[in-house]
N, C-alpha and C positions, 0 to 999 in steps of 0.2 A: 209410807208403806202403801202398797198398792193394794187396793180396795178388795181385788178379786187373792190376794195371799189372804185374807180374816176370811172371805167366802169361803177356800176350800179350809182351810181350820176349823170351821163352824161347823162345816160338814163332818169333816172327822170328829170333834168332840160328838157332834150328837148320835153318830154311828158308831163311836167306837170308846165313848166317855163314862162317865167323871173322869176330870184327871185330876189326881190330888195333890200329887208334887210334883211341880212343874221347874224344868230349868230351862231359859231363855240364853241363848247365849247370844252377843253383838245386843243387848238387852237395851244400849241407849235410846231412848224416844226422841229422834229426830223429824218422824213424818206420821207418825201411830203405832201403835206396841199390840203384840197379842195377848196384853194382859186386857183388852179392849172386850176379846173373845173369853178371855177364861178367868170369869171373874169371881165363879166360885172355888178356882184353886188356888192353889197357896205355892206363888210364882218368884224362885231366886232369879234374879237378873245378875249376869254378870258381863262384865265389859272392859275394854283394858283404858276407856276414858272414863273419868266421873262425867255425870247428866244424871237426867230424870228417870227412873225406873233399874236404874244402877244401885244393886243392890252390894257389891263386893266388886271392886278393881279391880283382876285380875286380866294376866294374858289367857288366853282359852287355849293354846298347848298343854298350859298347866292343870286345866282344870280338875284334870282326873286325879294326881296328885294332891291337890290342895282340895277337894270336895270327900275324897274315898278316904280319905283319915277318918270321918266319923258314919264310914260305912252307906252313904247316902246312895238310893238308888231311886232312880227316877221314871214316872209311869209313862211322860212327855216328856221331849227334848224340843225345844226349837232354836232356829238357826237364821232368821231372813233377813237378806241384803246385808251379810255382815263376811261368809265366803270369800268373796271377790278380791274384801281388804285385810284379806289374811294372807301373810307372806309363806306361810308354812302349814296351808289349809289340813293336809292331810295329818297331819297330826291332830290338828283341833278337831274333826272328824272321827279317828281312830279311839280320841279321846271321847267323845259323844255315843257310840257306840259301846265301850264299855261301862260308862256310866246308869247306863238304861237297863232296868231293872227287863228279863225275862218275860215279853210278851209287851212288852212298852213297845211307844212309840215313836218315830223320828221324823219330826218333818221339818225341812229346807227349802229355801227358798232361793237365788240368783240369778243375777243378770244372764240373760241367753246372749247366743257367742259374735251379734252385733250389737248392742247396746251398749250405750254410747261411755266412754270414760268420763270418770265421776272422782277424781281424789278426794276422800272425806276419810283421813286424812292421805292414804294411797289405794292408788287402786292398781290388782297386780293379776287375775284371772276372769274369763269369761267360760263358758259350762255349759256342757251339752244335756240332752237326756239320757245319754248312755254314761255319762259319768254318773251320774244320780241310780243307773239302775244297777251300773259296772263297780264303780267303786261305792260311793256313800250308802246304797243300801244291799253290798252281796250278799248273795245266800239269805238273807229276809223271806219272809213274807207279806202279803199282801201289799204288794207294791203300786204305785198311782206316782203316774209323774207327766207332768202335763204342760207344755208350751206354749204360752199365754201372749197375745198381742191384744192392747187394748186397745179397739178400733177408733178410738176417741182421742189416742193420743198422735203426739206430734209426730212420732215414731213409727206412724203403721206396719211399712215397710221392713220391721225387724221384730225380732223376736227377743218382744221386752222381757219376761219374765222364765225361768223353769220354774217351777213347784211342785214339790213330791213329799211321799209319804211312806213311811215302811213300817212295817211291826218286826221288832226283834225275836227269834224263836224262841219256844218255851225251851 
């Protein structure tokens, strides 16, 4: 996970925090996890592989179904570097959106729309800022979405990362 997605996390927790129930979704710790950042909340990881931080299996289509049977609403969502290897994003999306409790918040993270292909286990889109403004958080507010090249990587030339952030209306 890339150092500067925990950076603006940190920032949203401490401007717009506690978060108490937090859902993670692509939650597998392959490179660092946001439970790094939010370690005073009580963080469900789910993921459709078992790993580290995988708290429930599950495909993230399903989520809304298989979480909203005991009525669970969430103050956090997060979502980073897991989009991309979702064959049916906008669903898991749609899903993440209704899960989130009234005045929560959603923050996403993916690969910007040169960045380089990655199968872990496939890789199937790349993302602009206007889908983060357009689609993943319409009608929101307080929206933050931000295109991140880290000048240190091997990749300058591209636009490594998106990162945003929305609050769902009251």
């Amino acid at each position: 996970m890339f150092w500067k997605i925990l950076d603006i996390l940190r920032d949203l927790k401490t401007k717009n925090g506690p978060f108490m129930n937090v859902l993670d979704v692509g939650s597998r710790n392959i490179n660092g996890s946001v439970r790094d950042v939010l370690i005073d909340s009580k963080v469900l990881g789910i993921d459709f592989i078992d790993g580290k931080d995988v708290d429930m299996i599950m495909n993230a289509h399903n989520i809304y179904e298989q979480l909203n049977m005991d009525n669970l609403k969430f103050d956090l969502i997060t979502c980073c570097e897991t989009l991309e290897h979702d064959d049916q994003f906008w669903l898991t999306v749609e899903a993440m959106r209704k899960l989130l409790k009234s005045g929560g918040w959603l923050f996403i993270s993916t690969p910007g729309i040169n960045f380089f292909k990655h199968d872990f286990p496939s890789d199937y889109y790349r993302f602009t800022e206007e889908v983060y403004k357009d689609v993943f958080f319409k009608g929101w507010n307080n929206i933050y979405v931000e295109n991140y090249c880290d000048l240190h990587s091997e990749y300058v030339n591209k636009p490594n990362n998106i990162i945003g952030y929305a609050q769902k209306p009251l």
